[in-house]
N, C-alpha and C positions, 0 to 999 in steps of 0.2 A: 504493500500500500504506500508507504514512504515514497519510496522509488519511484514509484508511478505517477505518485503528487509533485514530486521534484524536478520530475523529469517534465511535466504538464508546465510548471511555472517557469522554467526555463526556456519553453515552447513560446514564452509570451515575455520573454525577453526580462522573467523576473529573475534577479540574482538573488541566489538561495542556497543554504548549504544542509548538510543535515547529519545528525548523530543520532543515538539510539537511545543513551540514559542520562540521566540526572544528572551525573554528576559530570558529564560532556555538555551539556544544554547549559550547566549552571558556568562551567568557565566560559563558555561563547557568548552566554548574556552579560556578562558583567564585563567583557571585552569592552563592552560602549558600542561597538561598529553596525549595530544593527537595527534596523526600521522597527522590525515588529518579530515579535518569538509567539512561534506555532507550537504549540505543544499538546501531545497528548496525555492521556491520564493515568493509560496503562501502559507501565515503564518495566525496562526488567528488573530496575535497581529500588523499587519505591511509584509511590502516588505522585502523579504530575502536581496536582497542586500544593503539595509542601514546596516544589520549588518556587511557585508561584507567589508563597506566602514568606517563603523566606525573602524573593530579592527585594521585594515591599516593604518587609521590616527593614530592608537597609537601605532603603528609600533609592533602589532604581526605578524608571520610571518607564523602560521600554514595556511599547504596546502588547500584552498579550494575548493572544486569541485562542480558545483549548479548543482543539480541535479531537469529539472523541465518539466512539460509539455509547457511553452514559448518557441519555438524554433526556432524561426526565424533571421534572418542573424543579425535583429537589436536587437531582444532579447540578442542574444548570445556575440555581442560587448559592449550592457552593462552591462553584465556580469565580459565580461574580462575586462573594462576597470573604473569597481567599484573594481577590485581589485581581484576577482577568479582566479585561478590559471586553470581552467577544466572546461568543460561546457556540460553538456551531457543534452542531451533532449528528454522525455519518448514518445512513446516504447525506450526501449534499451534492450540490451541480455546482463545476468548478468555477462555472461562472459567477454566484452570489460567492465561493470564499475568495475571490480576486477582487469583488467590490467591498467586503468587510476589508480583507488588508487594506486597499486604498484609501479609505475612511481613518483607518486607525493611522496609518502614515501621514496623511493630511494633518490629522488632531499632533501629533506630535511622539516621543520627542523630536524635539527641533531644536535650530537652533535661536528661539526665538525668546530666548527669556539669559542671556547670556551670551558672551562675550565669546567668539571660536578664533582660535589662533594654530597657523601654523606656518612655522620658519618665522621669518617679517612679515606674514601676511595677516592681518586681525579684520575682522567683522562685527561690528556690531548691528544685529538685527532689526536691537529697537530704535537705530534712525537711518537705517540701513548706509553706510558710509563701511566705508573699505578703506583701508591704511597700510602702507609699506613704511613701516621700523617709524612709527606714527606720525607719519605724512600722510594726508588723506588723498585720495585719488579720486577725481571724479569716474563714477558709471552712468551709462543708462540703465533706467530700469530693469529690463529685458538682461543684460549684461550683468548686471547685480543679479535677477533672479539666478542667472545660468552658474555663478559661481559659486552662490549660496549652495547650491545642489551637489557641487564638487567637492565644496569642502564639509559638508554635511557625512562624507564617504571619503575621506585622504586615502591615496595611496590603493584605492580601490574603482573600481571600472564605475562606470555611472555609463545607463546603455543611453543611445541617442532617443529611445521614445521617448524614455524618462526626462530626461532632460528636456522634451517637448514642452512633456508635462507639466513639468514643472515651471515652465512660461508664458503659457500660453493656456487658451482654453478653448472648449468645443468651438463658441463662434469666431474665432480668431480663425483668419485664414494666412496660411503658412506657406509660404515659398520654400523652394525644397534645397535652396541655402541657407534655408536662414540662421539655422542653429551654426554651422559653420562660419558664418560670418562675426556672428556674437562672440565666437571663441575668438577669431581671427582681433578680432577688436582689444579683448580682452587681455590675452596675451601683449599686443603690442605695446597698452598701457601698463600690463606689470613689468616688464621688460625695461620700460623709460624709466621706471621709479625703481628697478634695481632689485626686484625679486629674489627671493630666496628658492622659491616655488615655481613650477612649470606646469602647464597644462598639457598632457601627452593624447595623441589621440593614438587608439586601438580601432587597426582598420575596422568597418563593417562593424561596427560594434557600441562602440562609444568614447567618451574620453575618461581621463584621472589625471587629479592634481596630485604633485608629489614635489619634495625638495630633490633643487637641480645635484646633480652629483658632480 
């Protein structure tokens, strides 16, 4: 089942990785690097939601979703009330668990209640302003949104839909440079103010920001 859901979300351009027990889930969530953690209930090492309840008492904040064949009214309350953000219970169609992830990834975490730095490069979300070694550098919008998404994922692929996505929305009509142009933009003003950081593009795929080597 894993596999097949893994392999499904990858189909649709979602990056995603996956482990088997608790105590694999519990180092990968506390990494930081992640949108939203899918978990199930039945684990070989232990109950999914002790993990659930554990990273809450230590006040992480990524989105969870229990993804599990328990579905009943009282399953599902203690779910939410160990600390899940989502609760879906199998069968489901892949299609509603791709609109719950999206939802949860919208709500956050984000970077939007604090400060993200990496190398010289710093954001701050709540006036949305960008700074190289605290120089501010002018974006446009569009420009700001596309880098906010990159450094949301350091060092890690960010695919080009997403990156749409996160720009743009249904009624926005899109040229089929446009995300490229952003970047092109982008790069050339981190470059004049002396970056620490580079945007790499991955053919066919997408970009990642990383410090220049």
């Amino acid at each position: 089942m894993a596999r097949a859901l893994l392999e499904a979300l990858r189909r649709r351009d979602v990056l995603a990785d996956h482990v088997s027990t608790i105590s694999d889930a519990d180092a990968l969530a506390r990494d930081g690097s992640y949108d939203v953690l899918v978990l199930d209930r039945r684990l070989p090492d232990g109950e999914g939601l002790n993990l659930v309840a554990s990273l809450r008492r230590s006040r992480h904040s990524v989105p969870i979703l229990v993804l599990t064949a328990l579905g009943s009214v009282d399953h599902r309350v203690d779910g939410l009330d160990a600390g899940a953000d989502d609760y879906l219970a199998k069968p489901f169609a892949i299609e509603e668990l791709l609109a719950r992830l999206r939802a949860l990834h919208r709500r956050g975490p984000s970077l939007s209640d604090k400060y993200a730095h990496f190398g010289n490069l710093s954001i701050d979300p709540r006036s949305n302003e960008v700074s190289i070694a605290g120089s501010i550098i002018e974006l446009r919008r569009r420009e700001y949104l596309v880098l906010e998404a990159l450094m949301r994922r350091p060092n890690r692929i960010v695919t080009r839909s997403n990156l749409i996505e996160a720009v743009y929305t249904l009624d926005d009509e899109i040229e089929s440079n446009a995300l490229d142009a952003h970047i092109s933009r982008i790069r050339k003003k981190l470059a004049q103010a002396e970056a620490t950081v580079e945007i790499r593009a991955v053919r066919n795929i997408g970009y990642l920001i990383r410090l220049k080597t």
